[in-house]
C-alpha positions in Angstrom: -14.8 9.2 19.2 -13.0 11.8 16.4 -14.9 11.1 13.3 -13.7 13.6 11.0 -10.6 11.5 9.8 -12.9 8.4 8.8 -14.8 10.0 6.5 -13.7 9.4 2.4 -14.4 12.7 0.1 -15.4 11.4 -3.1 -13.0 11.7 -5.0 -10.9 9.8 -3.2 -13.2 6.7 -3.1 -16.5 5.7 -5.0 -19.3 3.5 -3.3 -19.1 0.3 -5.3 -20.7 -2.9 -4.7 -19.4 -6.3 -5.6 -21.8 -7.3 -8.3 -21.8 -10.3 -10.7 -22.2 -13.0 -7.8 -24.8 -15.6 -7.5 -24.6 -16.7 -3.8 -27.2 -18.4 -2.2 -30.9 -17.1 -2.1 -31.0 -18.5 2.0 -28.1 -16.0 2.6 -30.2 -13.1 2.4 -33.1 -14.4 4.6 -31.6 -14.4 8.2 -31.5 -11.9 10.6 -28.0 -12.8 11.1 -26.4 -13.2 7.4 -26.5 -11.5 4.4 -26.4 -7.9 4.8 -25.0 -6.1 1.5 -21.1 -6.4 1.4 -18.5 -3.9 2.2 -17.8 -0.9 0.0 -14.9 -1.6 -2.0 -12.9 1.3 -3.2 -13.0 1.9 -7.0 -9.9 1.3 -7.2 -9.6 -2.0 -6.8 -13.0 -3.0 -8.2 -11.7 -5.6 -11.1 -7.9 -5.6 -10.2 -6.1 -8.0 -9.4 -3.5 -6.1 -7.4 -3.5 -4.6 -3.5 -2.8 -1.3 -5.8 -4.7 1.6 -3.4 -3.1 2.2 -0.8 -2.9 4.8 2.1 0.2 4.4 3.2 3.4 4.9 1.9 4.9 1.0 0.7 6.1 -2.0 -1.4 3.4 -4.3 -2.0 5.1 -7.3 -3.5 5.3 -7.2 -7.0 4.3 -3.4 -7.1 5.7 0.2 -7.3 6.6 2.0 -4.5 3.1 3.8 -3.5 4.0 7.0 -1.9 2.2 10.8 -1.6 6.2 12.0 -1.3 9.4 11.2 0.2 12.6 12.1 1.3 11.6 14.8 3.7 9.3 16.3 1.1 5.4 17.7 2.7 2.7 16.9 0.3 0.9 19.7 -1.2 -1.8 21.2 1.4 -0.6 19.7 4.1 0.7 21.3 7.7 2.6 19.0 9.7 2.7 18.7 13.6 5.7 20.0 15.2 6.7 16.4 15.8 5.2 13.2 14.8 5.7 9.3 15.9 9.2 8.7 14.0 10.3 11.3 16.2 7.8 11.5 19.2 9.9 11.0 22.9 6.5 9.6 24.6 4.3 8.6 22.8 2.1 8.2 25.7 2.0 11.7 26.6 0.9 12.1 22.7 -2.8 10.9 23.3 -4.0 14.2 21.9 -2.5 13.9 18.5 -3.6 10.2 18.4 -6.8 11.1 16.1 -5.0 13.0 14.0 -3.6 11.4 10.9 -0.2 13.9 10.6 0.6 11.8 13.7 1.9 9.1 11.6 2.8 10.8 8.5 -0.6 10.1 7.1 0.7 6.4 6.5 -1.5 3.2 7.1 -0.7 0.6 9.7 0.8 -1.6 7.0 2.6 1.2 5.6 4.5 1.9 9.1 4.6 -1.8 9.3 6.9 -2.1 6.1 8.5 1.7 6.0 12.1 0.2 7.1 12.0 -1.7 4.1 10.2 -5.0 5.0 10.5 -5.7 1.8 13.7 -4.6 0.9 13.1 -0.7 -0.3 13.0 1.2 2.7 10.5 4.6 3.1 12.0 6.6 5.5 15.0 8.3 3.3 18.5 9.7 4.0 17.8 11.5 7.5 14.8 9.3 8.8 13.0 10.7 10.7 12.8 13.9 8.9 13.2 12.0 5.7 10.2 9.1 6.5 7.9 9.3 3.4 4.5 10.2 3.5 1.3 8.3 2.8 -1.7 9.9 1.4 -3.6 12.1 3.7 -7.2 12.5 1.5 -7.2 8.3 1.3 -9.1 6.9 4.2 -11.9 3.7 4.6 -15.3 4.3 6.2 -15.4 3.2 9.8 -19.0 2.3 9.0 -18.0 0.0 6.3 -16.1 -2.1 9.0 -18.1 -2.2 12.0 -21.0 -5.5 12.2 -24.4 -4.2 10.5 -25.7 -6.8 12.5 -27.6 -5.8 16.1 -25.5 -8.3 18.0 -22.9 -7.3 20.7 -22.0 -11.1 21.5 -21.0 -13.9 19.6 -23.4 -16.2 21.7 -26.3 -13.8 20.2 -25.8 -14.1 17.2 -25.3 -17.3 16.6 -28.5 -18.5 18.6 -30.7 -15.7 16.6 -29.1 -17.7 13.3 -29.9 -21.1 14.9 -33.4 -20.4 16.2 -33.7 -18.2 12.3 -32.9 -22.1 10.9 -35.2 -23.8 13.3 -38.1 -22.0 12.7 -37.9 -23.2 9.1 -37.7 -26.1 9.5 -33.9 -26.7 11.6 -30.4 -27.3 10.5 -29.9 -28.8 7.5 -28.4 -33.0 8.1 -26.9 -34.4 5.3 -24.7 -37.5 4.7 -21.8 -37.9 2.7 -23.7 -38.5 -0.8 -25.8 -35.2 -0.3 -23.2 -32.7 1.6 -22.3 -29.8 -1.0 -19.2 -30.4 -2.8 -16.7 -28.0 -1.0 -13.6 -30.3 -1.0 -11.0 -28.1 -2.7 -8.3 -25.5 -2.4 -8.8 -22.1 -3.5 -7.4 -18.5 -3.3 -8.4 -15.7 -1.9 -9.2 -12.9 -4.7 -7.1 -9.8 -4.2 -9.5 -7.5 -5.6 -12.3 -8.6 -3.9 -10.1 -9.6 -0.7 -8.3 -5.8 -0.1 -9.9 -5.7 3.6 -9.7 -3.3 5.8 -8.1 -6.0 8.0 -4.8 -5.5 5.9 -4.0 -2.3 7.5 -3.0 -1.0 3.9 -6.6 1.3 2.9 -6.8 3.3 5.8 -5.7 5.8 8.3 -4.5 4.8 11.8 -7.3 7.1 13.8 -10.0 5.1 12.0 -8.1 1.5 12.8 -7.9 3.0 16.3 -11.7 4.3 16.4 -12.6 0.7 16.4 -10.4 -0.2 19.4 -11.5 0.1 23.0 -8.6 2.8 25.3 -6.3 0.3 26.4 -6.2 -1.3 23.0 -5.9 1.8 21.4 -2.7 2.5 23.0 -1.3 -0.7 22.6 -1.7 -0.3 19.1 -0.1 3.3 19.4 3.0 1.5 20.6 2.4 -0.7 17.6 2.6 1.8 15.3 5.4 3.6 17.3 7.8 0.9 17.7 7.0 0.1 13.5 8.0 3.7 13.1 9.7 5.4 15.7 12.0 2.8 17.2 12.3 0.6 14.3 12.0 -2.4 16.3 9.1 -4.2 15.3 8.3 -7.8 17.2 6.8 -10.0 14.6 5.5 -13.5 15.9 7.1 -15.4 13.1 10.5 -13.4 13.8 11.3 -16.0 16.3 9.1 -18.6 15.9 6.4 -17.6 18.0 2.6 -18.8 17.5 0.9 -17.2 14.5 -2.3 -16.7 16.5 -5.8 -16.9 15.1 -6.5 -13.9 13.2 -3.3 -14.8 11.3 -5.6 -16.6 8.6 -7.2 -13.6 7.4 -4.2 -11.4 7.5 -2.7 -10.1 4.0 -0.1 -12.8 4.0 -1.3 -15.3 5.6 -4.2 -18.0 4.4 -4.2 -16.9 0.8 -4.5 -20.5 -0.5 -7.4 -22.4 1.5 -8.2 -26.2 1.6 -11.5 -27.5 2.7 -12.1 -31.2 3.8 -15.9 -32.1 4.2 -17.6 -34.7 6.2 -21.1 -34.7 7.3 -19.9 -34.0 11.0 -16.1 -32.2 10.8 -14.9 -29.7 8.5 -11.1 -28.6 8.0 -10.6 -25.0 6.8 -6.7 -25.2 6.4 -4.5 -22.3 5.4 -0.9 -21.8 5.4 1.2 -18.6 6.6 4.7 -19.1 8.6 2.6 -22.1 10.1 0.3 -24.0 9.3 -3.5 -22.5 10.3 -6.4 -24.8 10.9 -9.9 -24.6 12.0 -11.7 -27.7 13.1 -15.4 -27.5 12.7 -17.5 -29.8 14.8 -20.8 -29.7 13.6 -23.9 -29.9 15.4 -22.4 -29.6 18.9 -22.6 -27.1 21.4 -20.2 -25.0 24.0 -19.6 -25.9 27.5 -20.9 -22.7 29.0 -19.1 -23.0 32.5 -15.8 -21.6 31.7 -14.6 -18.3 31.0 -15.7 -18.5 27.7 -17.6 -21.2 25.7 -15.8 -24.1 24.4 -15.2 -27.8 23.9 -12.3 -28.7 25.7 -10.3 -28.1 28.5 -10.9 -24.0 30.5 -7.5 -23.3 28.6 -7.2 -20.9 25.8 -6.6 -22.7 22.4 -4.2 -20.6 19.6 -6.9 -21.8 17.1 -9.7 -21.6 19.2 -12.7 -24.3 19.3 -15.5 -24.2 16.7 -18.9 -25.5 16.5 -21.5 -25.3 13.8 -24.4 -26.1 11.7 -26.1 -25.9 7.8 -28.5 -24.1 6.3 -29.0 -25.1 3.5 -26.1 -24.7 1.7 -24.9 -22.2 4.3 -22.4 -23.3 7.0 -22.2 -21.0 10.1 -19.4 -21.7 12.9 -19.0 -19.7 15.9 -15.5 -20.2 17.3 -14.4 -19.2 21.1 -11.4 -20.0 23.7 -9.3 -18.0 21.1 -5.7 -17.2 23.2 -5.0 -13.5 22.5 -2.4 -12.6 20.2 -1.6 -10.2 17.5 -0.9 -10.3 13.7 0.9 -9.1 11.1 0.1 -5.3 11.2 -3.2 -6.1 13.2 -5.3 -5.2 16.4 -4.3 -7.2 19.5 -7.2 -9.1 20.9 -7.8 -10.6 24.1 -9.0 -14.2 25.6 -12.2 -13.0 24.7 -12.4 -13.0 21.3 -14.8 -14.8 19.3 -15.7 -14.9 15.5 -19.4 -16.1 14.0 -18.4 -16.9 10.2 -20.8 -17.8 7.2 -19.5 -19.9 4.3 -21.9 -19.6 1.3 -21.2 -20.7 -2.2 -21.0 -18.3 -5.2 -20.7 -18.6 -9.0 -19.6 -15.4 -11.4 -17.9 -15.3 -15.0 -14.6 -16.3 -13.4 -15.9 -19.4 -11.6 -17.1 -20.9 -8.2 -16.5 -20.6 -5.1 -17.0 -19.5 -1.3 -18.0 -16.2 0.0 -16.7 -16.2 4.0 -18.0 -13.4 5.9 -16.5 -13.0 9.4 -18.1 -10.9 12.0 -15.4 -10.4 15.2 -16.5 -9.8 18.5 -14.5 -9.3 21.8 -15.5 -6.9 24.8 -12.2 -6.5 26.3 -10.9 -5.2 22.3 -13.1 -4.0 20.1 -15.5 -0.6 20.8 -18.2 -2.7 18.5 -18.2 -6.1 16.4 -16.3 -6.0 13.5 -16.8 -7.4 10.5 -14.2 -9.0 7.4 -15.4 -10.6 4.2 -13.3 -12.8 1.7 -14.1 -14.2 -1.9 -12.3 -17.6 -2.6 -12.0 -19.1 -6.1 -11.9 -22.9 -6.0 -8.8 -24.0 -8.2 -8.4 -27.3 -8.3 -9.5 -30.9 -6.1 -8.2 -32.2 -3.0 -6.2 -34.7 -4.7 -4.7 -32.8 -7.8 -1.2 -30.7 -7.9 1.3 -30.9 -4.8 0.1 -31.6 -1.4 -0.3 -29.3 1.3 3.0 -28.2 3.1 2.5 -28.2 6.8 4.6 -25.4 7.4 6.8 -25.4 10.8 9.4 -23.0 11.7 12.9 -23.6 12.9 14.1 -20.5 15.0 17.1 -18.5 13.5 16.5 -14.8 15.3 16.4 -14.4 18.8 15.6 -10.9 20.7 19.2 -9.8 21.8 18.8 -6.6 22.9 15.2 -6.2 22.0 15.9 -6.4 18.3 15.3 -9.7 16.3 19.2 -10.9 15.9 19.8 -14.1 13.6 22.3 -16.5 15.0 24.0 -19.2 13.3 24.1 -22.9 14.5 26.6 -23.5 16.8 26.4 -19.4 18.3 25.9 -19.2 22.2 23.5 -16.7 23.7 22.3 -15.4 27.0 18.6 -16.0 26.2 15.6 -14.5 28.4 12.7 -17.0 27.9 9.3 -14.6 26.9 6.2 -14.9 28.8 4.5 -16.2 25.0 1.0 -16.6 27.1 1.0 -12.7 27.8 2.5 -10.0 25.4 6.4 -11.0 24.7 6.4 -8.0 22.4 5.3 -5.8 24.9 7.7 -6.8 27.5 10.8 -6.4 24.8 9.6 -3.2 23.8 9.2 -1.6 27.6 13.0 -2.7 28.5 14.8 -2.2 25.4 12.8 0.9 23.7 11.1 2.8 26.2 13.2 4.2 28.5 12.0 7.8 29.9 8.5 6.9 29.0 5.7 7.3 30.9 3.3 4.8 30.7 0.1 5.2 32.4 -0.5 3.3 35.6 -2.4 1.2 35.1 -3.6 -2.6 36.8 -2.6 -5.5 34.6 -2.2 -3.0 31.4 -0.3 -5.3 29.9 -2.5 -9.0 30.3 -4.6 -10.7 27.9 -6.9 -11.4 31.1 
């Protein structure tokens, strides 16, 4: 796999640890948990802004981040003779994939939002000529995002953490009196929260380094159809599922709420929907299916979860995800599967949780993955307004293979999508890739 594109010069990014944090002395004894945390870039080490970004953008409540625009070629840098705003196949472009200039040198999120998804469009006068640039010497460490953990299942690693808590001394049981008081809502700290995930801090090659070949060029015609075509096929756009992943996206699950018991925990997070995890602890997976879970052999949008204490750590593993996709985000298939540890912290600005996420699926991902979040507790259960379960009434409908809004009482020839498989991929292949040649290819297009 290239390499050279995922590497960080340093003066572009300085090696900084998150430091300050108290977290629990039993997070850094398993085999499992507690490896050191993710570089963060300099830059955003005590912001409170998403304010380093590859990619050319708006960030809400931000200036336009840009290296140049309106047709102008940064400083140093030689184009391709054509790039994916004005690419004819991007399929037959597999050679330039690994090459940042392919896109501009503009993150995922920056293609994402370069028609103006928030308002201020990026691509100029003339686009594609005119599409503005992101910056070409800002990248994020591949290393940095992969699992520093030896597992390549979830089902590994979380029986290594069980049998890690057994042999001193088992799973932690308490009752209502003694569980650790997590009941609360909190946010998500921007600074400390600027993952990788977000598509915003690094270059397309390395987001597609982690991908396996047919997920790589699914996320090609991502990128392409963000850029190229300008016809981007977001889930809440019509109403669609939000999927799994959606609560660790940029925007989606900022604000948390967690709802202990001794035996069921809600993690619940709002994006266009309403997002929650079910915890049921001290259970185990039906192992029969095609993947573990609790319930019925039928994918769940949520997936199931199980999981256990130690000490004051709470470890899930979750499976029987249905594969979807998110905002700016990797596709991922049926077989996807998260391990996440909850651990308190405590630092100058407060208390809270520390959720580190590793992501597995074989069908997806070249290696495990790996995501971590700070969340400041800001207030009780029961204080302020109450949670908004968020539902969505649909407005736009694909006419065309563009998201159309139609008024109440408008008639339309509708084509129901196949929501199960890829309905984004399907509207793209009619509407926006005509001449293409897409490789052939058994069930290229399935989540089985």
């Amino acid at each position: 796999m290239p390499s050279t594109h995922c590497r960080l010069t340093a003066q572009v990014i300085t090696a900084v640890f998150i430091t300050g944090l108290a977290v629990s002395a039993l997070a850094q004894t398993s085999i499992g948990r507690g490896a050191p945390d993710p570089l963060v870039p300099d830059e955003l080490v005590g912001t409170e802004t998403k304010g380093w970004w590859a990619g050319a953008g708006i960030p809400p409540e931000y200036p336009p981040i840009f290296a140049t625009r309106d047709g102008e070629i940064p400083a140093g840098i030689e184009p391709l003779p054509y790039d994916i705003f004005s690419a004819t196949d991007f399929y037959q472009d597999e050679n330039l994939w690994f090459d940042p200039r392919y896109y501009k040198c503009n993150s995922p999120s920056g293609l994402e939002q370069i028609w103006g998804a928030y308002e201020v469009a990026m691509v100029g006068d003339n686009p594609p000529v005119t599409a503005a640039w992101g910056y070409c010497d800002r990248d994020y460490p591949r290393e940095e995002i992969v699992s520093p953990y030896p597992f390549r299942t979830a089902a590994e690693h979380y029986q290594a953490l069980l049998d890690d808590t057994r042999a001193r001394g088992g799973s932690t049981q308490y009752t209502q009196a003694t569980l650790p008081d997590w009941n609360g809502r909190y946010n998500r700290r921007k600074d400390k929260n600027a993952t990788w995930y977000y598509g915003a801090i690094l270059q397309v090659p390395t987001y597609l380094s982690l991908l396996t070949p047919e997920y790589q060029r699914r996320f090609v015609q991502q990128m392409y159809h963000y850029s190229g075509s300008s016809a981007p096929q977001w889930p809440g756009s019509y109403c669609w599922p939000e999927g799994f992943m959606r609560r660790l996206a940029q925007y989606g699950g900022s604000s948390v709420q967690m709802v202990m018991t001794p035996d069921y925990i809600l993690d619940m997070r709002n994006a266009a929907k309403t997002l929650i995890t079910q915890i049921h602890l001290n259970r185990e997976f039906n192992m029969t299916g095609v993947v573990p879970r609790l319930g019925p052999d039928v994918p769940e949008w949520f997936g199931e979860t199980i999981g256990f204490w130690d000490g004051d750590a709470l470890i899930t593993w979750t499976s029987n995800v249905q594969g979807w996709i998110s905002h700016g985000g990797f596709e991922y298939s049926n077989k996807f599967q998260t391990i996440e540890i909850y651990t308190p912290f405590a630092d100058a600005r407060g208390e809270g949780l520390k959720h580190e996420v590793i992501l597995y699926d074989e069908e997806a991902f070249a290696d495990p993955l790996r995501i971590m979040e700070y969340m400041d507790k800001t207030s009780e259960l029961n204080e302020g307004d109450p949670l908004v379960y968020m539902e969505c009434v649909a407005s736009n409908y694909p006419i065309e293979g563009l998201a159309t809004p139609k008024t109440p009482g408008s008639r339309l020839e509708y084509e129901m999508p196949n929501i199960p498989g890829r309905p984004w991929g399907d509207i793209w292949e009619s509407y926006h890739e005509e001449g293409m040649q897409r490789p052939e290819q058994e069930d290229f297009f399935s989540f089985e």
